[in-house]
C-alpha positions in Angstrom: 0.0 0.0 0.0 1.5 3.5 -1.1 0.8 6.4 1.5 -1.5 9.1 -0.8 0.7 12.3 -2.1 1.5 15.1 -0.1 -0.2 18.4 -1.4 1.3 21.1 -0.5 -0.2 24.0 2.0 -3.1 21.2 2.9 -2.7 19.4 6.0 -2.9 15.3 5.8 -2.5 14.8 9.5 -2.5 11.5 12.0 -5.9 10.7 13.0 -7.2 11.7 16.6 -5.6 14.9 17.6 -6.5 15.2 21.2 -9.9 16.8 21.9 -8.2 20.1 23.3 -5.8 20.3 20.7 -8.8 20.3 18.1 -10.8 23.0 20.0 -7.8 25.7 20.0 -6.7 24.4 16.4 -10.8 25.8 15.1 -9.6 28.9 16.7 -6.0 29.3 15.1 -7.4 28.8 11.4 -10.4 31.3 12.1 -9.3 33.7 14.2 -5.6 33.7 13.8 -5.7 32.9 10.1 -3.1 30.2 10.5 -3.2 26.3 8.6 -2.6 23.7 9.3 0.8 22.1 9.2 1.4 19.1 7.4 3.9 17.2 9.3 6.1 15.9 6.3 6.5 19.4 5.2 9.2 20.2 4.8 9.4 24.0 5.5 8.5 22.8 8.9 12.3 21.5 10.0 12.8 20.1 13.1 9.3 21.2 14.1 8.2 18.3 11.7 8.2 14.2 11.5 6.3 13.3 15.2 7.6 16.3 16.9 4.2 18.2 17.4 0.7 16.3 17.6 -1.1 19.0 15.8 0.3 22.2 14.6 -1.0 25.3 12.2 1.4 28.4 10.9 1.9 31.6 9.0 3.8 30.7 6.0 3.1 34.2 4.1 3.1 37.8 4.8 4.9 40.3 7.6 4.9 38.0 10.4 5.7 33.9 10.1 3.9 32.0 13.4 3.8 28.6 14.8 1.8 26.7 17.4 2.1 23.4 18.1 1.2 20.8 20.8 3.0 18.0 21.7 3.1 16.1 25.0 5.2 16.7 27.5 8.0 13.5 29.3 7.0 12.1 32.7 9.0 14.3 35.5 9.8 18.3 36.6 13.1 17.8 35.1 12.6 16.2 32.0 9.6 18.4 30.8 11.9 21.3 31.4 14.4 19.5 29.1 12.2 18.5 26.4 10.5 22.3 26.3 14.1 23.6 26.1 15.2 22.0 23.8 12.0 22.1 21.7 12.0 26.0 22.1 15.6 26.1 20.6 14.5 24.2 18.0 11.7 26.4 17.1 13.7 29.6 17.5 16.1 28.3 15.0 13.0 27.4 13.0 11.8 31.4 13.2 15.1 32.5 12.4 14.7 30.8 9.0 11.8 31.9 8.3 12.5 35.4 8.6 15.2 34.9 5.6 13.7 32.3 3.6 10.0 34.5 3.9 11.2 37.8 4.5 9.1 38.5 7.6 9.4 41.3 9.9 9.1 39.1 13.1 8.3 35.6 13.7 5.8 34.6 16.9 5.8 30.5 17.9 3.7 29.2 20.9 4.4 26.0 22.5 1.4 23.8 23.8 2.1 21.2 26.0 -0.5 18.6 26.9 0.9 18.0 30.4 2.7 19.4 33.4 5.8 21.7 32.5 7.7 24.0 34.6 9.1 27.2 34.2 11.8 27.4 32.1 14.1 30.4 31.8 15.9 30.7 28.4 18.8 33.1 27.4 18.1 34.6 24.1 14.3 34.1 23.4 12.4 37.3 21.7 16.0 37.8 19.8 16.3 38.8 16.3 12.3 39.8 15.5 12.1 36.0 16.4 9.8 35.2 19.7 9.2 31.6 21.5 6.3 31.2 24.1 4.9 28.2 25.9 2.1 27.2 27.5 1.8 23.9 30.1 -2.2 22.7 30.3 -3.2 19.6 32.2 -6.2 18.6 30.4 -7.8 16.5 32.9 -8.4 19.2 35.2 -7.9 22.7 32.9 -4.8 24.4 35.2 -2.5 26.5 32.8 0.6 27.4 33.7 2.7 29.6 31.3 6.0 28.1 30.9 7.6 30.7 28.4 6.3 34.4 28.2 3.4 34.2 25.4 3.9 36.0 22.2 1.3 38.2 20.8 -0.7 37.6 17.9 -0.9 33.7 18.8 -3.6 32.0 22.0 -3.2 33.8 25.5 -2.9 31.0 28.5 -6.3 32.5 29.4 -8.0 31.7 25.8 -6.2 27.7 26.3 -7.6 27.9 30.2 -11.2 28.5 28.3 -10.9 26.0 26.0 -9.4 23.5 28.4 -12.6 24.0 30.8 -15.3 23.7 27.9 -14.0 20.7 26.6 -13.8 19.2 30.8 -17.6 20.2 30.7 -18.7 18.1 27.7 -19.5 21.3 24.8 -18.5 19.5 21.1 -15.3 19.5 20.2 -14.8 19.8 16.3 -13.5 16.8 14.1 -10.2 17.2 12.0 -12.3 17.6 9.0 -14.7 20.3 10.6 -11.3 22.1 11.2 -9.4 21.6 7.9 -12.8 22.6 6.2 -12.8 25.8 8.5 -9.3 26.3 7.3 -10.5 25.9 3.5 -13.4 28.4 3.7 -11.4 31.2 6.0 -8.6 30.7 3.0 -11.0 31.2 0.3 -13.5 33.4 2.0 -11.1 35.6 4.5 -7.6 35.3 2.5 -8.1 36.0 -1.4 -12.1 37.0 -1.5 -10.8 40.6 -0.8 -8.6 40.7 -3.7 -10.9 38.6 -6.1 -13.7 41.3 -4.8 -11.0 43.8 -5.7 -10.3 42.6 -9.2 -13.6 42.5 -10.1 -14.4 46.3 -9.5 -14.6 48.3 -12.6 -11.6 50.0 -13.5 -13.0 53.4 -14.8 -9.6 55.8 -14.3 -8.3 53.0 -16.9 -10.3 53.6 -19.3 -10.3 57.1 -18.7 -6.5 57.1 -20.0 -7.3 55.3 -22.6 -10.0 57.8 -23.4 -7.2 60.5 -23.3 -4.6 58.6 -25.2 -6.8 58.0 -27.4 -8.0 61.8 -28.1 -4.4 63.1 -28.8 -4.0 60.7 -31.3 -7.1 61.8 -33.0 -5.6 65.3 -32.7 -1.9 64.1 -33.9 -3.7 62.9 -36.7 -6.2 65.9 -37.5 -3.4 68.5 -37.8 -3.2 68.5 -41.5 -0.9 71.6 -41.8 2.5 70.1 -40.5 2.8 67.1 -43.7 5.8 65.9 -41.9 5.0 63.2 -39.5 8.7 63.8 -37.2 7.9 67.1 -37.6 3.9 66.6 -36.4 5.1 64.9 -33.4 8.3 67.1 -31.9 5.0 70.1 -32.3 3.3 68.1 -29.9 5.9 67.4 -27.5 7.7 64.5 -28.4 11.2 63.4 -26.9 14.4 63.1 -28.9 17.5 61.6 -27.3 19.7 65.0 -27.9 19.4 68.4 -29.4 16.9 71.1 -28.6 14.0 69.1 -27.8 15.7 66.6 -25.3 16.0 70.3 -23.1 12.6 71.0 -22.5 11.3 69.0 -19.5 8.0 68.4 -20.1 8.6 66.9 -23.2 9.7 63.6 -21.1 6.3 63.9 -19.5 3.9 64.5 -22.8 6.2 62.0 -24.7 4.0 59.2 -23.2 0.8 60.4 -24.8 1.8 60.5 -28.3 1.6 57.5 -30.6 2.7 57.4 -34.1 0.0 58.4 -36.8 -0.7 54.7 -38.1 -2.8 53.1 -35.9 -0.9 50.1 -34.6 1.2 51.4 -32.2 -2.0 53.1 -30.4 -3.7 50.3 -30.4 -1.0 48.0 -28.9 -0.2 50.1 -26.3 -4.1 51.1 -25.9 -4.6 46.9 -25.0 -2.0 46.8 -23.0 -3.0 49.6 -20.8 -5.9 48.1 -20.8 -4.8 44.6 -19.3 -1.7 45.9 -17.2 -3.6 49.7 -16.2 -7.1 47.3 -15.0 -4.7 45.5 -12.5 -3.0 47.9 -10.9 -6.1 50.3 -10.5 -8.1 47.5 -8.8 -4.6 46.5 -6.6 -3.2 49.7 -5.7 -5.9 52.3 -6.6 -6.4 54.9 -8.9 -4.2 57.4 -7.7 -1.2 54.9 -7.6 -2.4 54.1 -11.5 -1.7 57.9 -12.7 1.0 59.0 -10.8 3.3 55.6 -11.3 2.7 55.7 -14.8 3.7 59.4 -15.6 6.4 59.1 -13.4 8.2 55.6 -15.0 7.2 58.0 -18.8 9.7 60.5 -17.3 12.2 57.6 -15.8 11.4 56.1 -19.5 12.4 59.0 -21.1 15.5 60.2 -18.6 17.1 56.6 -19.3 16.9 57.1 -23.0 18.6 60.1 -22.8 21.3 59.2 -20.9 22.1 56.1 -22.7 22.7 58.2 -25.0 24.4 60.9 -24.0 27.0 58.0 -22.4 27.2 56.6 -26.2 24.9 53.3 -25.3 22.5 54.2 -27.4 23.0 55.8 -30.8 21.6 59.0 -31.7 18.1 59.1 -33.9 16.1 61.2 -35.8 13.0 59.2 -34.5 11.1 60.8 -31.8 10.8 58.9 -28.7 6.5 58.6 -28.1 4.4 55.9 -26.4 2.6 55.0 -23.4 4.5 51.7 -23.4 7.4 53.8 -20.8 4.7 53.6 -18.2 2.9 50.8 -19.5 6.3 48.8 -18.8 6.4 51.2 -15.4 3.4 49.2 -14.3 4.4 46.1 -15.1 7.9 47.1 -12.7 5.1 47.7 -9.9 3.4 43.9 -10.5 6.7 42.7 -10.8 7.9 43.6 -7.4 4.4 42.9 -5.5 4.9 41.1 -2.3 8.7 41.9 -1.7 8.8 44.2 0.5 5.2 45.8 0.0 1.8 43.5 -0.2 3.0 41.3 1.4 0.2 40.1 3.1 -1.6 39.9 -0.5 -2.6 36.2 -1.5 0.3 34.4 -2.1 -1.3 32.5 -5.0 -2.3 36.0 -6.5 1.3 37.4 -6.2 2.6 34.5 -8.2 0.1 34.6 -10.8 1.1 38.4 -11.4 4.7 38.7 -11.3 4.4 35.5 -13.9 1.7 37.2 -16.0 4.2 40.6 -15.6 7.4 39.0 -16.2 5.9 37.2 -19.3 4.7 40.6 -20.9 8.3 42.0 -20.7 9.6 39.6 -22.3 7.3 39.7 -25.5 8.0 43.4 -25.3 12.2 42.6 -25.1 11.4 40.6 -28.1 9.1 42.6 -30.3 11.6 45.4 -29.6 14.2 43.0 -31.2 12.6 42.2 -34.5 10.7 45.3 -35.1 12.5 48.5 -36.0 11.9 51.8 -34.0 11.1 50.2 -31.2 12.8 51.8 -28.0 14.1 49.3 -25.4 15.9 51.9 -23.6 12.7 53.3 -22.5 11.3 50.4 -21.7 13.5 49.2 -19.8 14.0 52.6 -17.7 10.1 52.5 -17.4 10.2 49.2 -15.9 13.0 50.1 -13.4 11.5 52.6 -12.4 8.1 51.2 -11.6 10.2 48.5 -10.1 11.5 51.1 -7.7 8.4 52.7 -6.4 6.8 48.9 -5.8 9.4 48.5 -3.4 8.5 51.7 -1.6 4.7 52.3 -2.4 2.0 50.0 -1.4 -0.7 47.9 -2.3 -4.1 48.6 -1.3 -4.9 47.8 2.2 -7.8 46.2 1.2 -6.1 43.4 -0.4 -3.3 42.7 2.0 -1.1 46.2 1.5 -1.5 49.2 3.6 -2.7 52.9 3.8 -0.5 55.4 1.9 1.1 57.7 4.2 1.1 60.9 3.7 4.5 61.6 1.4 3.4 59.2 -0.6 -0.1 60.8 -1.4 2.2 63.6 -2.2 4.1 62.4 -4.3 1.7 61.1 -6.6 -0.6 64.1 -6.4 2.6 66.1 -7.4 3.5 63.6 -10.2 0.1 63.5 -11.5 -0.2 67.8 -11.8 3.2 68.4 -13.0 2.4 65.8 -15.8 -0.6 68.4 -16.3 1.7 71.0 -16.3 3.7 69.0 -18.7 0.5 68.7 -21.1 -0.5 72.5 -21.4 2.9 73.4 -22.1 2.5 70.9 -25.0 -0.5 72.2 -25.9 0.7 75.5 -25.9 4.1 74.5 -27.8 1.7 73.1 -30.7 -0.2 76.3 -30.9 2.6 78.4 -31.4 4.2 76.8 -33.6 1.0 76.6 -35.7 0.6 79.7 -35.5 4.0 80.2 -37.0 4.9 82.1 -33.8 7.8 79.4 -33.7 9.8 76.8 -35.5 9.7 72.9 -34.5 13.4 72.5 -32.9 14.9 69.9 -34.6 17.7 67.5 -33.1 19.3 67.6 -36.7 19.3 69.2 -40.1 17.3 66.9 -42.6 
């Protein structure tokens, strides 16, 4: 007979837990939003294999937790042998865990089925990482707390309650009850907030869109400059030296310009529209505008520079497109979960950065095989949204947090300089229509 596969995250545990260990176990996956350890998994160390009756942990997120129960050796002395060395252990464990998940701290409580006595470590609470313990005699409900409790993880007065109702006969729930709890708290109180999220309409998408789409339409209606180079340095195209690469807000009003044949709008119109919907609906609206004039400019400022150090070779193509921010956006998914969103579905983090990391490598390759495509904004685009993912968070909603106040700043003052940046375009296009000036040109045609 072959023992079944182990999945992981899902717990395939020995049958009978004890009836106490069941009770607080309900409580861990529903009101401490820990699962249930599997006891052959091997993230779990030395605090696998037969170590720990029952046991449920944080495996995601800012803070990595354990609590497990075990019971305890006859005698004072070896109890307080067996906890310390199970404490050490588990410290080592949380020490890990902090590197290998990139938690801020690390909270384990130790549950022993049995008498314990107090034991007094050196070193516990050391390094963000935390190791409580907690001695129960369930034949008679006296708690004892053997290490100081962690936060975050059962008080000895919530194991004291538990102990008593299960002395006085209330149910106790079956291992199935509590792995199904665990199911429905995963798919109702983990991810529901970001599926709820994704769902939402993204109307500030669209609304780019809109706009992008609407210069274009202008772009293409001003008849009375033939010249299509010419066309788009009036309306505030970028050029990697000469006059134009001087004006500042022509790395800003860059991103709104597509060439005249419709292709290029409508790639870079799609893929706002996949990319833009995403980050809308995880880090608002806000986030949406002010990242993706601000990885135009990075875009732009790269380009530049590559070619001012000889990288990139000088051009008499304009540098236009909404794929600098579009690529800026992708940066942001990219990075989701490092060091902000952390507490964001694990399984949805995955699924982006793969869907993200896919779409800049189509773009790495069309750039390749297709003329007068600019990788050098792309890529400054994309290291720059990279950047402010590290630095600006998700929603709080779906496992991020508030923006703080510099941050709101930020964006607000990204967002109406590259308003700014637009009128002075608009302006630039009327005089020179009006014949009140010449288009600067980078070269002599």
């Amino acid at each position: 007979m072959t023992s079944p596969p182990v999945v992981p995250g899902e717990a395939t545990l020995p049958p009978g837990p004890p009836p106490l260990a069941l009770a607080i176990a309900h409580d861990l996956v529903t009101r401490y939003r820990l699962r249930l350890t599997d006891p052959r998994d091997g993230r779990l160390g030395p605090l696998g294999g037969d170590a720990y009756l029952l046991g449920a942990a944080a495996w995601t997120g800012r803070r990595a937790a354990f609590v497990g129960f075990y019971q305890p050796p006859e005698g004072a002395e070896a109890a307080a042998r067996d906890l310390e060395q199970r404490a050490r252990a588990a410290e080592a464990w949380g020490n890990e865990r902090l590197g290998a998940q990139g938690a801020e701290r690390c909270d384990v409580l130790l549950i022993a089925l049995g008498a314990v006595p107090k034991v007094a470590m050196q070193g516990s609470g050391l390094g963000g990482v935390q190791v409580g313990a907690i001695a129960v005699d369930p034949s008679t409900a006296e708690t004892q707390v053997a290490l100081p409790v962690p936060p975050h993880v059962p008080s000895a007065g919530e194991v004291r309650a538990h102990a008593r109702a299960v002395l006085q006969g209330r149910p106790v729930p079956t291992l199935a009850a509590v792995d199904l709890a665990e199911r429905q708290m995963v798919a109702g109180g983990y991810a529901q907030p970001t599926r709820s999220a994704m769902t939402s309409s993204p109307l500030v998408t669209y609304g780019l869109i809109g706009l992008l789409a609407a210069i274009w339409l202008a772009e293409r209606s001003v008849t009375r400059i033939p010249n299509e180079t010419l066309r788009l340095l009036a309306f505030g195209a970028l050029t990697d030296s000469g006059p134009p690469a001087h004006d500042w807000w022509r790395y800003l009003s860059n991103g709104f310009l597509h060439a005249l044949q419709p292709l290029h709008i409508l790639f870079n119109g799609i893929a706002m529209l996949y990319i833009g919907r995403l980050v809308e609906q995880l880090y608002g609206r806000l986030m949406l505008v002010g990242v993706f004039v601000i990885t135009v400019a990075c875009g732009g400022l790269f380009w530049v520079l590559c070619a001012d150090v000889g990288v990139a070779g000088a051009s008499l193509t304009p540098g236009i497109g909404a794929s600098g921010g579009v690529m800026g956006l992708i940066g942001l998914l990219a990075v989701l979960g490092r060091t902000q969103g952390r507490d964001v579905p694990v399984g949805v983090v995955s699924s982006l950065r793969q869907y993200a990391l896919t779409f800049v490598v189509l773009t790495v390759l069309v750039g390749l095989f297709v003329s007068n495509v600019n990788n050098y904004a792309h890529a400054g685009g994309f290291i720059g949204g990279a950047l402010l993912g590290l630095v600006l968070p998700p929603r709080a909603g779906v496992g991020g947090r508030d923006q703080r106040l510099w941050e709101k700043g930020l964006l607000i003052g990204a967002v109406v300089v590259a308003a700014v940046a637009l009128g002075l375009a608009a302006h630039n296009l009327v005089d020179v229509l009006n014949g009140v000036q010449q288009v600067p040109l980078p070269f002599s045609f």
